[in-house]
N, C-alpha and C positions, 0 to 999 in steps of 0.2 A: 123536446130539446130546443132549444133559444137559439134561433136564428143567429150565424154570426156576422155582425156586422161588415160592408164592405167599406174598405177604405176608399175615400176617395183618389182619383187619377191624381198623379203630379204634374204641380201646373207646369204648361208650357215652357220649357226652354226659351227665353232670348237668345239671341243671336249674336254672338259676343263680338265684341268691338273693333275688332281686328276683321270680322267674317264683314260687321256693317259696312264698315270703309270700305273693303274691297268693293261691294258693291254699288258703293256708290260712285266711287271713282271709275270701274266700268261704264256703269250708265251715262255718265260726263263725258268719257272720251267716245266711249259710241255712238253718243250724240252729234258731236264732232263730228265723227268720220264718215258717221250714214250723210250728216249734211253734204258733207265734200262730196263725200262719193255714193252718195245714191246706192244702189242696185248692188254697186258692184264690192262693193264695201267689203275689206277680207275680216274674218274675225281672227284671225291670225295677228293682225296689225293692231287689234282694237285691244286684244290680251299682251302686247307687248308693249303696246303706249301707256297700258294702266299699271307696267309694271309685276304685272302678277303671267303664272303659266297659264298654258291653253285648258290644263286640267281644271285650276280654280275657275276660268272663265265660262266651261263647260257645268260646274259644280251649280253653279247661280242661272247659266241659263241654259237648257241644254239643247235649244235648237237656236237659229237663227229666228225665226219668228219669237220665240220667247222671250229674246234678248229685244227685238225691236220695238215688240209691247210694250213692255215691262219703262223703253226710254219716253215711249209717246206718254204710256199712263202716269210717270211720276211728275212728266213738265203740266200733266193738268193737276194733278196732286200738289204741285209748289203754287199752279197757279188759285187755286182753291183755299190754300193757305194762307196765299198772301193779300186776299180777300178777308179774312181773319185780324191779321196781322193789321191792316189799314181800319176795319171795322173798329180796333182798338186805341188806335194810335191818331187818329184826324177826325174829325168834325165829320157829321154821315154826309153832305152832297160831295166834299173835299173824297172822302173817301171812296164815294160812286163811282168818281171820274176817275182819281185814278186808278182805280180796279176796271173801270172800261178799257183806258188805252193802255193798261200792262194787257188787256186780254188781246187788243191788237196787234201790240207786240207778241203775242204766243201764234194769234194764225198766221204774220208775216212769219217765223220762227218755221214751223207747221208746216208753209207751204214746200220748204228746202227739204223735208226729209218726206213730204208726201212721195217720191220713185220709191224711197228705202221702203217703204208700211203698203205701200202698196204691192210687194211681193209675200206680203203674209196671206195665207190662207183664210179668204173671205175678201180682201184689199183693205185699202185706207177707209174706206165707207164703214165697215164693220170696229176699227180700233173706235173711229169717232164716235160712232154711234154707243159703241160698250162706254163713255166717258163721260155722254151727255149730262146725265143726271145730278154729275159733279160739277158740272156748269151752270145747270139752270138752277142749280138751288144758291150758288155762291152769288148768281146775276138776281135773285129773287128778294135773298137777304137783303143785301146793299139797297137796293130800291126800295124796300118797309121797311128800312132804320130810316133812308132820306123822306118817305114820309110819314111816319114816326115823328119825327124830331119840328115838323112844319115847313119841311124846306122844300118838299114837293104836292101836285095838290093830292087829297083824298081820294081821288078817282085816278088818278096812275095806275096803272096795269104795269105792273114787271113782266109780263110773257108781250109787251111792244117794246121793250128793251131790248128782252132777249133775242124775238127775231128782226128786230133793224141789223143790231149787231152780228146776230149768228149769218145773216143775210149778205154778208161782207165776204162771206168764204167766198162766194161764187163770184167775186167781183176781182180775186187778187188777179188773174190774167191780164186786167186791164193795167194801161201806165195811170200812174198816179194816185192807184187806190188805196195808198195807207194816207195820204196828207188828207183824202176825201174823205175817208174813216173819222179819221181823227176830229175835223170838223163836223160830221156827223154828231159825234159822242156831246157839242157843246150846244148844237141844235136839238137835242133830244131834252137836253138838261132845260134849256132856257123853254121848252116848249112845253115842259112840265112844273115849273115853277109854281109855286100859291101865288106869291106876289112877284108879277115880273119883273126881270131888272134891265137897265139901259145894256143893250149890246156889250156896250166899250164898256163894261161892270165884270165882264166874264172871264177867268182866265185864260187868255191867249194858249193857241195849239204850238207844241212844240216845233220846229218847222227839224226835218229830218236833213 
């Protein structure tokens, strides 16, 4: 008797448009609110800012550690993106740089809601580290497209990229450490150059 065939599973359901939004307008105001308030953060407050009940807010995350994950993972998620997005749209060292100082902008951002992540089970050390991989490959790319293209030399390493920069976390206590960062990011470029250029050649650091 001939075997009867199994049909295949039906594919996955997306998540329909109305379920997407909610969640994402969650994770935006909860971002907010962990930054304000840290620790103490109500989800109470965070399901009534997003406009939806504590039930849907429960539905999408259904502890407090799930919900506080889910905000840290998506700001590396946008920032890995937007690595992408630049790759496509500017010139690769144009592009380097400014995917270095948005990445600036994400630890200055990072260090406000590290009280919030640090009540999750394992702490802050464990969200970051579950993220890395999404950073070193977005920090790897950008750096073999700028030398790729001849605008940094052949011998560049992207993992002296990564840890100058990733090396900045442990500096944010200090005053003054994101303007230090920032000119950081154009000391690395110019000290990677094929053909260096005059100083006063480089794009000026935002001043904050």
């Amino acid at each position: 008797m001939p075997k009867k065939k199994l049909s295949p599973p039906p594919p996955a359901r997306k998540p329909r448009a109305d379920a997407k939004r909610n969640r994402e307008r969650i994770l935006e105001v909860a971002k907010e609110v962990f930054t304000r308030d840290g620790a103490a953060a109500s989800l109470d407050d965070i399901a009534r800012r997003s406009g939806i009940g504590n039930a849907t807010l429960y539905r999408h995350f259904p502890t407090r550690d799930d919900l506080i994950e889910a905000v840290y993972r998506s700001e590396v998620e946008k920032l890995a993106a937007a690595e992408q997005r630049f790759a496509a749209t500017l010139p690769p060292l144009e592009a380097l740089r400014a995917w270095m100082l948005l990445f600036i902008d994400h630890v200055a951002a990072k260090t406000l809601i590290i009280p919030a992540m640090d009540t999750v089970v394992g702490g802050s050390m464990r969200l970051i580290e579950g993220s890395r991989s999404l950073i070193h490959t977005a920090f790897v790319a950008s750096v073999e497209r700028a030398v790729a293209s001849g605008d940094l030399r052949s011998d560049t390493d992207p993992n002296d990229f990564v840890r100058a920069l990733v090396g900045i976390f442990h500096t944010t206590a200090l005053p003054g450490w994101e303007l230090s960062a920032r000119r950081l990011v154009d000391i690395l470029i110019a000290g990677s150059r094929s053909t260096p250029k005059h100083p006063s050649t480089l794009p000026r650091t935002r001043q904050k």
